[in-house]
N, C-alpha and C positions, 0 to 999 in steps of 0.2 A: 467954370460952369456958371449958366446964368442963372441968375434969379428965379426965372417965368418955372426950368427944368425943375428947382430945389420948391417950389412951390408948388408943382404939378405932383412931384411924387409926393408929397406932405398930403394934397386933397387925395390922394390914389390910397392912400394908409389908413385918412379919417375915413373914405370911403368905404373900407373894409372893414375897420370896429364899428362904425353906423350898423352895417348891414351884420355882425354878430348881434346885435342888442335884440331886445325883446321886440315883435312889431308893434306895440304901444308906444316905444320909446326910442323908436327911428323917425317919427315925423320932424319934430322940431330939429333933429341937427340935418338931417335928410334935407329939409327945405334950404337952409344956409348952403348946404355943397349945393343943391341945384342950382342957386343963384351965382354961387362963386364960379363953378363951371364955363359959363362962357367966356367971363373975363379972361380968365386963365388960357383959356384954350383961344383967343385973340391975341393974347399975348405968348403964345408959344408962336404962333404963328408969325409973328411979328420979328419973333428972334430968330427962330430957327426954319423959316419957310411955310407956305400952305398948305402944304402936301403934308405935311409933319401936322398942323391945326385941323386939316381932313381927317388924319386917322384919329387925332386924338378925339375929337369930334365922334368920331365911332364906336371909339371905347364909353364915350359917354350916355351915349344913344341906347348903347348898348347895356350899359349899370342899371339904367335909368330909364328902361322899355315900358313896365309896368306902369310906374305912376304917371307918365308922357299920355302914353295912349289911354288911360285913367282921363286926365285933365284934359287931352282930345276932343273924347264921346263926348265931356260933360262940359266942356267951355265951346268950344267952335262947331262940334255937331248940334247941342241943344238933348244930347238921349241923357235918360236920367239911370243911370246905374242901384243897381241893390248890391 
């Protein structure tokens, strides 16, 4: 088994005790999986094919809709959220 596989399900685990926490205290580990995310998911792809880093790419899209389309409106649209 490679690496990139035993790595992906590691952030797929943190991902799910982030998201029990309190939402006070999902940001700070919240932001590290965002950023670890695409490495990971380049590197699956890398190992195990595109097609394999597209879905995984969707599962993350998918974790990760909320604050994405959050950072969206507020960084590249210019709208300011309440």
């Amino acid at each position: 088994m490679e690496y990139s596989l035993i790595f992906a399900a590691l952030w797929v685990i943190c991902a799910t005790i982030v998201a029990l926490l309190p939402m006070r205290l999902q940001f700070p580990p919240g932001i590290v999986l965002l950023i670890c995310a695409p490495v990971l998911i380049v590197w699956l792809g890398y190992d195990y094919g595109w097609l394999w880093a597209f879905l995984a790419f969707g599962g993350f899209v998918s974790m990760f809709r909320n604050p994405l389309r959050y950072y969206w409106r507020k960084w590249v649209r210019g709208e300011v959220m309440e």
